[in-house]
C-alpha positions in Angstrom: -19.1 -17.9 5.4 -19.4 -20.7 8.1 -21.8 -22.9 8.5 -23.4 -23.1 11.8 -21.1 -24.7 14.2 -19.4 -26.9 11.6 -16.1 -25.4 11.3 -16.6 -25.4 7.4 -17.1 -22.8 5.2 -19.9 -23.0 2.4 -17.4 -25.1 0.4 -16.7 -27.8 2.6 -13.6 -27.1 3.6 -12.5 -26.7 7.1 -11.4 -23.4 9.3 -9.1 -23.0 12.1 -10.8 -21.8 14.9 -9.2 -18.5 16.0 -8.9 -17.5 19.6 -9.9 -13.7 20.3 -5.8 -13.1 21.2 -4.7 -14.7 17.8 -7.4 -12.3 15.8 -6.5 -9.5 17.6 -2.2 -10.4 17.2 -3.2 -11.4 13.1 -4.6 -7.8 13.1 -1.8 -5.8 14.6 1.0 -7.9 12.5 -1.4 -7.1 9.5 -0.9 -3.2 10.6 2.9 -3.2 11.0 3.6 -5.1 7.7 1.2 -2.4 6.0 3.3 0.3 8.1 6.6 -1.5 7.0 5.2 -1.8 3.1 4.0 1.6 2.7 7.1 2.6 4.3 9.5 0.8 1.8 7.1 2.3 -1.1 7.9 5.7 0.1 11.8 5.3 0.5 11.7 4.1 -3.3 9.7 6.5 -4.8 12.5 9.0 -3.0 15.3 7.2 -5.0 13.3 7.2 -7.8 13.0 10.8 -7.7 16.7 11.1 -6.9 17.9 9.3 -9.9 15.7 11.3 -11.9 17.6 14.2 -10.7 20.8 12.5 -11.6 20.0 12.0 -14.6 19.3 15.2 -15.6 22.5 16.5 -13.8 24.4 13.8 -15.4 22.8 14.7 -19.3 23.8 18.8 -18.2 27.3 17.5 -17.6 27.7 15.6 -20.3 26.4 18.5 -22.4 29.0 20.7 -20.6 31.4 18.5 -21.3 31.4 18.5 -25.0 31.1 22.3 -25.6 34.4 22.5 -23.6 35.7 19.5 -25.8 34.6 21.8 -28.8 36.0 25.1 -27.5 39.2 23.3 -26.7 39.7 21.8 -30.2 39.3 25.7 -31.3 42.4 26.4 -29.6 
């Protein structure tokens, strides 16, 4: 909230004044950095989903692994 030709908001403390160009610039870097975030939030719930898949292929394995180590001490 400014006050009327002061340059100060309701607190007393002072505001750059902000061309139309720099507004309008602010406003599209504000877009691409939202772009970029949501972005970077998608590529890591993907990973997040592929080590969850690891996972379970690495506990299958591991399974595997010691049935064969049991059938092999049958021998």
């Amino acid at each position: 909230m400014s006050l009327a030709g002061t340059g100060q908001d309701a607190w007393g403390s002072s505001q750059p004044e902000l061309s139309p160009q720099d507004t309008v610039a602010a406003a599209i870097e504000k877009e691409r950095i939202i772009k970029d975030i949501l972005s970077l939030r998608d590529g890591l719930r993907g990973l997040m989903v592929r080590v969850t898949e690891v996972e379970s292929e690495n506990d299958r394995l591991k399974k595997d692994n010691e049935m064969l180590a049991v059938y092999i001490d049958n021998l």
